[in-house]
Structures are given as structure tokens and as C-alpha cells.
C-alpha positions as protocol buffer text, in pm:
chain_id: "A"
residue {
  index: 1
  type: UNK
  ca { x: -244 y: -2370 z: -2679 }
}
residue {
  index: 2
  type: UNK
  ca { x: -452 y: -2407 z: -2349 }
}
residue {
  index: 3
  type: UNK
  ca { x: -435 y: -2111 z: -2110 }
}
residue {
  index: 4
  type: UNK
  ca { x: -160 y: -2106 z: -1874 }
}
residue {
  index: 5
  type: UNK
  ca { x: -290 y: -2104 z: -1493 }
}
residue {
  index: 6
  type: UNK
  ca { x: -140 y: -1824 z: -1358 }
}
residue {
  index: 7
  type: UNK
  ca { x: -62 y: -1940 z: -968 }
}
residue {
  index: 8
  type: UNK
  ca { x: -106 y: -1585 z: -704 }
}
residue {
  index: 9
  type: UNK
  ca { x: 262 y: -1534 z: -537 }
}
residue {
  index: 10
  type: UNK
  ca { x: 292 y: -1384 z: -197 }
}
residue {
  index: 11
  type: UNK
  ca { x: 604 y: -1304 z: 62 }
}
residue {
  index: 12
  type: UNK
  ca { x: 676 y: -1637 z: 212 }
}
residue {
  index: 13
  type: UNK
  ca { x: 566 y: -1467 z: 576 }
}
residue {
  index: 14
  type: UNK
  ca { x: 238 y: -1431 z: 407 }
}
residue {
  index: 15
  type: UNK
  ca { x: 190 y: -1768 z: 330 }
}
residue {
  index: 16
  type: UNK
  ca { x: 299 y: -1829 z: 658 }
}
residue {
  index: 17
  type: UNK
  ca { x: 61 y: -1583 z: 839 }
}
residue {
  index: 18
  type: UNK
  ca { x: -217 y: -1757 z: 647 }
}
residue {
  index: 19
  type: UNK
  ca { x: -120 y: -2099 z: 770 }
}
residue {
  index: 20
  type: UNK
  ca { x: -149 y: -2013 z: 1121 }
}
residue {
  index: 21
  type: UNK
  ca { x: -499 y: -1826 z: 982 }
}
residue {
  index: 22
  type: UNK
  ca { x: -602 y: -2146 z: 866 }
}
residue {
  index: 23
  type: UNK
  ca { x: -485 y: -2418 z: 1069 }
}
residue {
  index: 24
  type: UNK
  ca { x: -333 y: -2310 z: 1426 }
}
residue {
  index: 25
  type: UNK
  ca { x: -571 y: -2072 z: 1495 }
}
residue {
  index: 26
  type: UNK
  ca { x: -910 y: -2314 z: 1423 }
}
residue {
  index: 27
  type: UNK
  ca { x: -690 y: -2594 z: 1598 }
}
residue {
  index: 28
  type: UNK
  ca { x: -588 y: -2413 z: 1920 }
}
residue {
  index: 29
  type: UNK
  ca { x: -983 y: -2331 z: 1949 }
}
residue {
  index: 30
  type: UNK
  ca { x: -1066 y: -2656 z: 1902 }
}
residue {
  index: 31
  type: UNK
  ca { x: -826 y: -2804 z: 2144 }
}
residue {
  index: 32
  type: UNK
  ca { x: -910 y: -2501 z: 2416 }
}
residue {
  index: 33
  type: UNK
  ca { x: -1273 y: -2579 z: 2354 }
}
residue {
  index: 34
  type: UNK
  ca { x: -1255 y: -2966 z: 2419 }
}
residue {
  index: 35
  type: UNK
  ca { x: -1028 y: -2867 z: 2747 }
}
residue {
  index: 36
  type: UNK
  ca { x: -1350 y: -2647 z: 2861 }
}
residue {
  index: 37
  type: UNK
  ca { x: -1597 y: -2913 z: 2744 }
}
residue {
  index: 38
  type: UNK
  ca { x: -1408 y: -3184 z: 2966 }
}
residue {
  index: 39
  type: UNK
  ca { x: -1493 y: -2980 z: 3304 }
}
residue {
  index: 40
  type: UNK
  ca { x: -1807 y: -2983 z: 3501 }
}
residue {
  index: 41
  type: UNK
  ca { x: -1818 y: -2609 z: 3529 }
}
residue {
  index: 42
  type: UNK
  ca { x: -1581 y: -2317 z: 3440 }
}
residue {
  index: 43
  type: UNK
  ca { x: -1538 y: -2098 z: 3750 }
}
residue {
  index: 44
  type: UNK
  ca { x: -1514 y: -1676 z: 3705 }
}
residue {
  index: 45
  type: UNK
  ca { x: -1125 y: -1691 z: 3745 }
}
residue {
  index: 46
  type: UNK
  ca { x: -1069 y: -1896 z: 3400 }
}
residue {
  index: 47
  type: UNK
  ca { x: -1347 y: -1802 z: 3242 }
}
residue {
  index: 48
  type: UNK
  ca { x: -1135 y: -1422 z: 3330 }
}
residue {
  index: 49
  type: UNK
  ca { x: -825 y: -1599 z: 3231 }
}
residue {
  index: 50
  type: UNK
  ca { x: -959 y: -1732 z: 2898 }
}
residue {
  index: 51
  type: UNK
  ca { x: -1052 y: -1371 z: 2777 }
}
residue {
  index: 52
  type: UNK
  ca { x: -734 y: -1200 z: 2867 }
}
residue {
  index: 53
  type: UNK
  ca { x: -538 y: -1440 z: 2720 }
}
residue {
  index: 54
  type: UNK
  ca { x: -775 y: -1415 z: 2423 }
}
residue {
  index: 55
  type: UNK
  ca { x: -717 y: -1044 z: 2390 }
}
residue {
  index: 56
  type: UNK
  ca { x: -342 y: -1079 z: 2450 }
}
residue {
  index: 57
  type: UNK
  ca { x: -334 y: -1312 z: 2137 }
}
residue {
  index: 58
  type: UNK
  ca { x: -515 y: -1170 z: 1950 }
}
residue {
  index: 59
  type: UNK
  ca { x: -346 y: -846 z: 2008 }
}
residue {
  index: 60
  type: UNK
  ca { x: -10 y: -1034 z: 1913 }
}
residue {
  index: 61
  type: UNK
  ca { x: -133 y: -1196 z: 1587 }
}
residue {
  index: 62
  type: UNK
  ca { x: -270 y: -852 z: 1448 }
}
residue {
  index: 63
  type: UNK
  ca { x: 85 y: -623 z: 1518 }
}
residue {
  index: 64
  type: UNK
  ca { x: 286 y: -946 z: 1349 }
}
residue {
  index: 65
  type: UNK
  ca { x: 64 y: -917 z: 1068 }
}
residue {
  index: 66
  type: UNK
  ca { x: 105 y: -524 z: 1049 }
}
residue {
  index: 67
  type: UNK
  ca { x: 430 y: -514 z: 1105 }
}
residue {
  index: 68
  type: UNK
  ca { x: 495 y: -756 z: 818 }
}
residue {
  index: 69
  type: UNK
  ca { x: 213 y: -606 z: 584 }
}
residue {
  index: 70
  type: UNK
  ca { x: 417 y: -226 z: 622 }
}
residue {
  index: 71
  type: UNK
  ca { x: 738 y: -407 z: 550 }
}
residue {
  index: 72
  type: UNK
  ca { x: 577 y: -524 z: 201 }
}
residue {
  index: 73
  type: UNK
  ca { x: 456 y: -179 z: 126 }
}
residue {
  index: 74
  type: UNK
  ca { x: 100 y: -245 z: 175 }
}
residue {
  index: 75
  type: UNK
  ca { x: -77 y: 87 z: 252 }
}
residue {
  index: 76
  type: UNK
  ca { x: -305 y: 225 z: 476 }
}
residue {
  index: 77
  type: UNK
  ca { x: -551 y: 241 z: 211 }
}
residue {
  index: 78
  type: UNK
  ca { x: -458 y: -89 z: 101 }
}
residue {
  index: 79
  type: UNK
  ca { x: -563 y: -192 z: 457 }
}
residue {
  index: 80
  type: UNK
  ca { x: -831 y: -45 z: 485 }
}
residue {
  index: 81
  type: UNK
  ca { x: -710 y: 191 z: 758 }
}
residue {
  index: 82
  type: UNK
  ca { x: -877 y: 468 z: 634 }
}
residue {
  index: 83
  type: UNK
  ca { x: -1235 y: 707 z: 583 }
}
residue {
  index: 84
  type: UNK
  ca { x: -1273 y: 780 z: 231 }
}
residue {
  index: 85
  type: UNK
  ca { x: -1580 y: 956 z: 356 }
}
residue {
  index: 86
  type: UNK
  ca { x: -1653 y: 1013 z: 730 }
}
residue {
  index: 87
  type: UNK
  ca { x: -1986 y: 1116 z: 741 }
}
residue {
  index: 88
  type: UNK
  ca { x: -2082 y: 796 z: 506 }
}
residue {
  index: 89
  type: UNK
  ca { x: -1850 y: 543 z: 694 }
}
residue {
  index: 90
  type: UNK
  ca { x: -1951 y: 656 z: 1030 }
}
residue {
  index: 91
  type: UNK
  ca { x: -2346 y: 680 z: 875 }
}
residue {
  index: 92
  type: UNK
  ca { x: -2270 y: 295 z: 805 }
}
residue {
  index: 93
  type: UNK
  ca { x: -2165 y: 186 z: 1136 }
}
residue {
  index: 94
  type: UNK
  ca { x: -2414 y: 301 z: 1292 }
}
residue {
  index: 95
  type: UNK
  ca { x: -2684 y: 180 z: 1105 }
}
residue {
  index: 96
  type: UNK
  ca { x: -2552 y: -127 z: 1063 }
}
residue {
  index: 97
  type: UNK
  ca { x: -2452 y: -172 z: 1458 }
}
residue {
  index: 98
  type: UNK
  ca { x: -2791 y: -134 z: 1476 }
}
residue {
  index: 99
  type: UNK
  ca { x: -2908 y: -370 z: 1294 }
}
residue {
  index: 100
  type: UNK
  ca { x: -2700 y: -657 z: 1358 }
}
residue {
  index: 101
  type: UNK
  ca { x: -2764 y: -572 z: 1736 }
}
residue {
  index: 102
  type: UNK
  ca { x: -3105 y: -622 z: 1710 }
}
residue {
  index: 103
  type: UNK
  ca { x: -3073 y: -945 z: 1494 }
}
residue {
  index: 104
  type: UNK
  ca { x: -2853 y: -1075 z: 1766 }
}
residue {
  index: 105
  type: UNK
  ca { x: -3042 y: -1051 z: 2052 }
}
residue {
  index: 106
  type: UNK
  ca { x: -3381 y: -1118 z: 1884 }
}
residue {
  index: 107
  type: UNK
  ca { x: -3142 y: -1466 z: 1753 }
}
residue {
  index: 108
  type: UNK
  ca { x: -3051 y: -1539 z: 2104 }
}
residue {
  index: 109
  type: UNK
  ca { x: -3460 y: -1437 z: 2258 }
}
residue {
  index: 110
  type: UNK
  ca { x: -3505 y: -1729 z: 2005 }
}
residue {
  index: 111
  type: UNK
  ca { x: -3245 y: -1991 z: 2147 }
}
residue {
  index: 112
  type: UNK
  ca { x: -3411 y: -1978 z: 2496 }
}
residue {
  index: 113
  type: UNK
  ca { x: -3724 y: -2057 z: 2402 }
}
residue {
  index: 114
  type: UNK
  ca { x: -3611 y: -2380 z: 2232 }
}
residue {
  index: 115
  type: UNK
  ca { x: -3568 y: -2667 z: 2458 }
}
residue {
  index: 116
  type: UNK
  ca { x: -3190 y: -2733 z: 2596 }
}
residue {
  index: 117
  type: UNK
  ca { x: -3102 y: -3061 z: 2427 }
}
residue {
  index: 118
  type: UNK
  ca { x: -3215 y: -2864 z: 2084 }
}
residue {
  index: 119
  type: UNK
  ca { x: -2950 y: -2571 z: 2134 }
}
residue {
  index: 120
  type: UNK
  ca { x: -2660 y: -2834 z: 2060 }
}
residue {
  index: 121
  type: UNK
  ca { x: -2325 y: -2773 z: 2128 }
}
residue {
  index: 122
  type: UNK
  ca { x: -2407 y: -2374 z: 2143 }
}
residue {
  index: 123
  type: UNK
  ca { x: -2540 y: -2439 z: 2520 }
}
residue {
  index: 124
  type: UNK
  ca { x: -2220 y: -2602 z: 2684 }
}
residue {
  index: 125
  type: UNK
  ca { x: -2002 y: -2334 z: 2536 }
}
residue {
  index: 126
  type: UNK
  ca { x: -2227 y: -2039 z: 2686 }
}
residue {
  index: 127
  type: UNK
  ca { x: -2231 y: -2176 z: 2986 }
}
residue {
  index: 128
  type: UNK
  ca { x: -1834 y: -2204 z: 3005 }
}
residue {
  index: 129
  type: UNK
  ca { x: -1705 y: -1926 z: 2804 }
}
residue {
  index: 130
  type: UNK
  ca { x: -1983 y: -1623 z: 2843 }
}
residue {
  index: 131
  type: UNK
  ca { x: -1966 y: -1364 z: 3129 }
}
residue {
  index: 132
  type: UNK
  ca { x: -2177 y: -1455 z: 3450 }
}
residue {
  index: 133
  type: UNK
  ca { x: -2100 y: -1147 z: 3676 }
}
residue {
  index: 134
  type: UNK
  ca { x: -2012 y: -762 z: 3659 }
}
residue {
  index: 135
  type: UNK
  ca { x: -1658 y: -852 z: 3692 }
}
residue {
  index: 136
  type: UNK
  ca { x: -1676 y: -1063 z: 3459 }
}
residue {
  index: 137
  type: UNK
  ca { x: -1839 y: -867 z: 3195 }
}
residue {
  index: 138
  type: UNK
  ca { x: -1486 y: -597 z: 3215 }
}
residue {
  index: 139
  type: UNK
  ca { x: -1257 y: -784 z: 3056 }
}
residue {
  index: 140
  type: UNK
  ca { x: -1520 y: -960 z: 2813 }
}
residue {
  index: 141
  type: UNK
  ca { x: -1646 y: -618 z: 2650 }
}
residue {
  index: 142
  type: UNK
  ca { x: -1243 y: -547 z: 2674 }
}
residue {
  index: 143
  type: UNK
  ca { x: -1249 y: -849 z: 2472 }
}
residue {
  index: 144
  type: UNK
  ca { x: -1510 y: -783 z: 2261 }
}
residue {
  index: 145
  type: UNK
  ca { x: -1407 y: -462 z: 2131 }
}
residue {
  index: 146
  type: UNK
  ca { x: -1005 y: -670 z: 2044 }
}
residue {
  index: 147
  type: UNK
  ca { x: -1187 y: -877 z: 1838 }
}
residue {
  index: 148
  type: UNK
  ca { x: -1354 y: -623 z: 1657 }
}
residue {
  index: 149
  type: UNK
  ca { x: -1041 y: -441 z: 1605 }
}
residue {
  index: 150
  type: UNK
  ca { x: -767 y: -742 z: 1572 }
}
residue {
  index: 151
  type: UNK
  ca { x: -993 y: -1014 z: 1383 }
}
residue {
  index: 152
  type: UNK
  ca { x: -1094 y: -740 z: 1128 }
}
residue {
  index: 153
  type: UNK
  ca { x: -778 y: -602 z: 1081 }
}
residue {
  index: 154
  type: UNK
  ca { x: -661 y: -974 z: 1044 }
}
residue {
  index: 155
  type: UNK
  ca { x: -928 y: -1118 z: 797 }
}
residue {
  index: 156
  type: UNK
  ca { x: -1089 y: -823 z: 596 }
}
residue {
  index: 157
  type: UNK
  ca { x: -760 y: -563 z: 641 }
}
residue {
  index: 158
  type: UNK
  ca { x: -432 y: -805 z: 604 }
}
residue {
  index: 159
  type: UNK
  ca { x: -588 y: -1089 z: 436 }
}
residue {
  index: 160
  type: UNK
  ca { x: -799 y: -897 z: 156 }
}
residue {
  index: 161
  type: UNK
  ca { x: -464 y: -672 z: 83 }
}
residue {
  index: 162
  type: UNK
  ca { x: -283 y: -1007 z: 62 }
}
residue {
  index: 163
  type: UNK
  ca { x: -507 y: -1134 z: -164 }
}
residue {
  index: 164
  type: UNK
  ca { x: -586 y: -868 z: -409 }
}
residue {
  index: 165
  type: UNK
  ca { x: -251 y: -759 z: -461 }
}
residue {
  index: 166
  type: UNK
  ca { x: -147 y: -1123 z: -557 }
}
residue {
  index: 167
  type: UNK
  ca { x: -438 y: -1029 z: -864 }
}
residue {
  index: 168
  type: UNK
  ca { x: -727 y: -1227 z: -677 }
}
residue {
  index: 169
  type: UNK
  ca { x: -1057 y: -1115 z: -809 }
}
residue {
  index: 170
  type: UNK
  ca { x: -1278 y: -892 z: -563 }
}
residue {
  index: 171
  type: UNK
  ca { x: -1544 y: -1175 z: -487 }
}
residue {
  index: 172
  type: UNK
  ca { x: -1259 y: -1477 z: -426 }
}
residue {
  index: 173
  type: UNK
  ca { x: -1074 y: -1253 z: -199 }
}
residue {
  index: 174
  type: UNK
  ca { x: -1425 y: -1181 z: 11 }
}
residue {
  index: 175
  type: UNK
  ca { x: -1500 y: -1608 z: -62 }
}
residue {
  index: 176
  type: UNK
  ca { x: -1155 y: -1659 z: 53 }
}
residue {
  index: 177
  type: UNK
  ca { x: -1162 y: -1398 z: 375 }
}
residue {
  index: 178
  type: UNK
  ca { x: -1432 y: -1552 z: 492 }
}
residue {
  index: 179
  type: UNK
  ca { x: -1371 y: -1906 z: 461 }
}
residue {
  index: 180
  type: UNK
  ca { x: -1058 y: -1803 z: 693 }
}
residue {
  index: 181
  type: UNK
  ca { x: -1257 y: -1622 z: 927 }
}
residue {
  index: 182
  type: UNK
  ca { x: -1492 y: -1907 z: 930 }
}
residue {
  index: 183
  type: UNK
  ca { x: -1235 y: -2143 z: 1061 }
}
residue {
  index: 184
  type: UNK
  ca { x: -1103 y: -1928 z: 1310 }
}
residue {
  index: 185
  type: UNK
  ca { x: -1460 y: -1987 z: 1453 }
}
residue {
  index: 186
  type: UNK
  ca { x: -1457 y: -2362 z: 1424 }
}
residue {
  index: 187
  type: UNK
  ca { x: -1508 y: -2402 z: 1798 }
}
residue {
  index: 188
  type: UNK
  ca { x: -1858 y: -2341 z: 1726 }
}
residue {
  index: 189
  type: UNK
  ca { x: -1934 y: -2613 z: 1551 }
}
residue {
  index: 190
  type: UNK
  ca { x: -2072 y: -2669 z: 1202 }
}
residue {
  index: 191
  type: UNK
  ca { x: -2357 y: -2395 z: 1312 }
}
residue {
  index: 192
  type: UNK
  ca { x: -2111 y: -2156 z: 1378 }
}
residue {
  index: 193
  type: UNK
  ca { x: -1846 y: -2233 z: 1104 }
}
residue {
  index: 194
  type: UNK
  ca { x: -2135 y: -2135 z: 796 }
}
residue {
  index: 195
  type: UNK
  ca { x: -2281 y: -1881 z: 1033 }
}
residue {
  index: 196
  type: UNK
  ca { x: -1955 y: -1716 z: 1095 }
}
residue {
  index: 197
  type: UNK
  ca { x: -1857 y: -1745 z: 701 }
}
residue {
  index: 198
  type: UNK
  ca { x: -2178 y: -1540 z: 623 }
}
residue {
  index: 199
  type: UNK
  ca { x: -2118 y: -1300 z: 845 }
}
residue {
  index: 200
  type: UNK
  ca { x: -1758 y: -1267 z: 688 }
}
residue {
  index: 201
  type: UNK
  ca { x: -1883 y: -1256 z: 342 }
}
residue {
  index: 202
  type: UNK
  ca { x: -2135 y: -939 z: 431 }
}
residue {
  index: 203
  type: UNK
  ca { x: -1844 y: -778 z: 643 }
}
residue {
  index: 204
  type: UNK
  ca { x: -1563 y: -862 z: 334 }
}
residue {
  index: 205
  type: UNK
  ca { x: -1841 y: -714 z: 57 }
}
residue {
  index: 206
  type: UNK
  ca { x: -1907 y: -396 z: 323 }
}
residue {
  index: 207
  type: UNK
  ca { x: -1544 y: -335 z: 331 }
}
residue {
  index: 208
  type: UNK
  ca { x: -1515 y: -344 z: -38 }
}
residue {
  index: 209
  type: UNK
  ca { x: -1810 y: -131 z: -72 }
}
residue {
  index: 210
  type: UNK
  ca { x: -1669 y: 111 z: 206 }
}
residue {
  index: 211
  type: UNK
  ca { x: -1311 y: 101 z: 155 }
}
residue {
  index: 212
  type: UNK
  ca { x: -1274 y: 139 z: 494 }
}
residue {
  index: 213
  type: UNK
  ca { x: -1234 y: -133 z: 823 }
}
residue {
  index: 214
  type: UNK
  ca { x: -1414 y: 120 z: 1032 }
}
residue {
  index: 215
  type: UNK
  ca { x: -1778 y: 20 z: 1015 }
}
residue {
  index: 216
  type: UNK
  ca { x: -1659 y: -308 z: 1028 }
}
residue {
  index: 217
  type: UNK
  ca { x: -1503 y: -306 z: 1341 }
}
residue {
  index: 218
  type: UNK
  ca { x: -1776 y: -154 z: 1494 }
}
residue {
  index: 219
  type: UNK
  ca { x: -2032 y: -331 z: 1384 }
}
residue {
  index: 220
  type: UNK
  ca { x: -1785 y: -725 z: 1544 }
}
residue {
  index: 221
  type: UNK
  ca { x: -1737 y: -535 z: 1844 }
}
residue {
  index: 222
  type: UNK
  ca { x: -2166 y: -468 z: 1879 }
}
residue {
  index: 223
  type: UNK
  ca { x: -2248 y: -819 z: 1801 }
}
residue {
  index: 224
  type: UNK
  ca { x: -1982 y: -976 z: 2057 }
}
residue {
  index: 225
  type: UNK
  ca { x: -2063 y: -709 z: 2330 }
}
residue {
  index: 226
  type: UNK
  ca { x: -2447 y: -769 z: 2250 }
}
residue {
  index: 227
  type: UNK
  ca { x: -2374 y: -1170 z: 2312 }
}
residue {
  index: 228
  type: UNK
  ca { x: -2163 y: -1088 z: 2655 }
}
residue {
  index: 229
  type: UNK
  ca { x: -2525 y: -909 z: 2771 }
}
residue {
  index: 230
  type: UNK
  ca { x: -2827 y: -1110 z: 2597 }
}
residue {
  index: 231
  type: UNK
  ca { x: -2632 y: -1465 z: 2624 }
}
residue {
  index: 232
  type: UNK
  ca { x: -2594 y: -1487 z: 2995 }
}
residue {
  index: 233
  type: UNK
  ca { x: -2948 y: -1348 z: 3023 }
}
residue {
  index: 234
  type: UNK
  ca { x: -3157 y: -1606 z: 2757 }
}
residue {
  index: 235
  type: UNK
  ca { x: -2926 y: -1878 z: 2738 }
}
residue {
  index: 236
  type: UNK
  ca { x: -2767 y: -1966 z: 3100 }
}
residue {
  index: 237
  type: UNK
  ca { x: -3058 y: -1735 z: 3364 }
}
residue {
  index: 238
  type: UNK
  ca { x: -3317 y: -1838 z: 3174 }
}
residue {
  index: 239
  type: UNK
  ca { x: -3237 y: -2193 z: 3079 }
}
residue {
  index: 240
  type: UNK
  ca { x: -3388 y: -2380 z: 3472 }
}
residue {
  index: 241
  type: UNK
  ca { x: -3682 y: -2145 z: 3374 }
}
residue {
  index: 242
  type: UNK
  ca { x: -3781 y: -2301 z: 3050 }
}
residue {
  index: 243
  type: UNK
  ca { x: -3698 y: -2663 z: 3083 }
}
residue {
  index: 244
  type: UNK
  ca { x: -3927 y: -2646 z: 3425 }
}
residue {
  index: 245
  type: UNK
  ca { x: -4173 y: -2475 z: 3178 }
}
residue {
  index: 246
  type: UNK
  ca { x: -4156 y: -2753 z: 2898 }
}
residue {
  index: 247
  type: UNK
  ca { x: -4101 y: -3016 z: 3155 }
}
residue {
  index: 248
  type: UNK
  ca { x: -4470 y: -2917 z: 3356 }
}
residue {
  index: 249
  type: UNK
  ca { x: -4598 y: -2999 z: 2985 }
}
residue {
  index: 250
  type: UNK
  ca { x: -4565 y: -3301 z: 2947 }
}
């Protein structure tokens, strides 16, 4: 007799959680993207608006997603809430805060050098969405440091416990994981959905490795604040520079 497929089973507020993962979360991007798209320019009060409402979401979707992961019986070690080993985990984050940092910025030193039309989509969304003034940069770092904390609880804490307690293997709950965080960064566009997924994958196999969220969340937290500082600065200050520059070439 052929091998019965044996179907994972979750809480039906799982399943739930993951729909809104998967398909209200990349839609209401999507939608809030094409609203910014549509305007001219995006003035400092919405692009202020647009992050606290960011943070307050976020901030919403990760204590649903604890509160219902506690009332299953999923653990703190489970969710990766914990330091097996401090000195290692803390070792990790830094190094790796490091690195990403500098891949980052040295990614971004790139971008400007390219000529606007080439940076697609990319361009139009820095200019609406990235910080453009001290008071802006406040609530975005507030921002960036949510997103390290709620988006990694969300996709490599809730999701992975989800997962490997319905008897997923370890690599299709990172595959998985990561697909889900990919689409939560659909707004990007196709760039950003496979860039995003990578990223996930390395963060899902680091908190395997780790067993803890820590580095993680530290490491999300770098790479946003590092885009609120080097994006503004190659992508939107420099941009009149180096179209004037390839423009006097031709």
C-alpha cells in the first residue's frame, strides 16, 4: 500500500494568524505602497504617520500572536525567547550586526552610482517612505528596532514553533518562514521579495543554529537602522548629483 500523506494540523487561530501572514499583510503593503506611489511627493508629516502606524501594527500583530502561542503551550524555548549561551548568542550578534551593516551600506554606496531609471521601483519608494530630517529619523529608528523585535518574533519565533511542532522538518519550516517573510515584503517588488526570502532563510537557519531570536533581532534592527542613515544619504542627496554627473557625459 502507498504511503499515507500525513497532512501538519494546527489550532485553527494558527491557521488563521498565517493567513493574515500570507495574504493581508503582503496586500495591505501593496495597497499602502500604490497609495504612496500615486502622490507627487510624501511630505515629513505622513511619511511620520506611516512609521508610527507601522510600529503600532506591528506591535499589535506580534502580542496576538503571543498571546495565542502561550495559550497553546508553546514555550519560551519553543520561541526562541531565550540564551542557551550568552556569551555565544551575544558573540553572534555582534559579529553578525557587523557584517550585514557593512554589506548594507556598501549595497546602497552601489545603488547611487547606478543611473536613476536603473534603480527601478527601489528609487520611488526611498524617496517616499525613508527618513529626510532629524525628526524624522526618531520615530524611524523607533521603527526600526519594532521590526526587529515584532517581525522576528512573528516569522522565525511564532511561525517556526508553529511549524515544527505540527512535525515540519527543520529546513521546510526555515523554506516556509521565509517564503512568509518574503511576502510581507512584497512592496518591494520582485527585487525585494527573493532578496527579503534570503535574508529570511540565513536569519531562520541562524535561529536554528542559535536557538535563540536574540541575534536575530539585532542583527533586522542594524540593517533597517543602517537603511534609515545610508538611504537618504546615497539614494535621495545624492541622486541630482549623479544624474548631472552621467548627464555631462553624454
Amino acid at each position: 500500500m502507498p504511503e499515507r500523506v500525513l497532512i501538519p494540523t494546527m489550532p485553527w487561530d494558527f491557521w488563521l494568524i498565517f493567513f493574515l501572514l500570507g495574504v493581508v499583510v503582503p496586500w495591505r503593503g501593496r495597497h499602502r505602497l500604490r497609495e504612496l506611489l500615486a502622490k507627487p511627493s510624501v511630505g515629513p508629516a505622513e511619511r511620520i504617520s506611516l512609521y508610527i502606524s507601522t510600529i503600532a501594527f506591528q506591535w499589535l500583530a506580534a502580542g496576538v500572536a503571543a498571546w495565542r502561542a502561550w495559550a497553546h503551550g508553546l514555550s519560551s524555548n519553543q520561541l526562541g525567547l531565550v540564551m542557551r549561551n550568552a556569551w555565544s548568542v551575544c558573540g553572534a550578534a555582534v559579529l553578525g550586526a557587523v557584517l550585514l551593516t557593512a554589506l548594507q551600506w556598501m549595497n546602497l554606496r552601489r545603488m547611487s552610482r547606478m543611473p536613476r531609471k536603473m534603480r527601478g521601483p527601489l528609487q520611488a519608494l526611498a524617496e517616499r517612505i525613508l527618513p529626510q530630517s532629524t525628526k524624522e529619523r526618531v520615530p524611524f529608528f523607533a521603527l526600526a528596532v519594532t521590526a526587529g523585535i515584532c517581525e522576528e518574533f512573528l516569522y522565525r519565533g511564532f511561525a517556526m514553533a508553529a511549524f515544527t511542532r505540527a512535525g515540519m522538518p527543520a529546513w521546510t519550516v526555515v523554506v516556509l518562514s521565509s517564503i512568509l517573510f518574503g511576502l510581507a515584503h512584497l512592496y518591494q517588488g520582485r527585487g525585494g521579495l527573493v532578496g527579503t526570502m534570503s535574508l529570511g532563510f540565513l536569519f531562520g537557519t541562524a535561529r536554528i543554529t542559535l536557538g535563540s531570536l536574540v541575534p536575530i533581532t539585532v542583527w533586522h534592527a542594524a540593517v533597517d537602522v543602517v537603511a534609515g542613515v545610508a538611504g537618504p544619504r546615497y539614494l535621495i542627496h545624492n541622486t541630482v548629483f549623479v544624474d548631472n554627473a552621467n548627464d555631462s557625459k553624454i
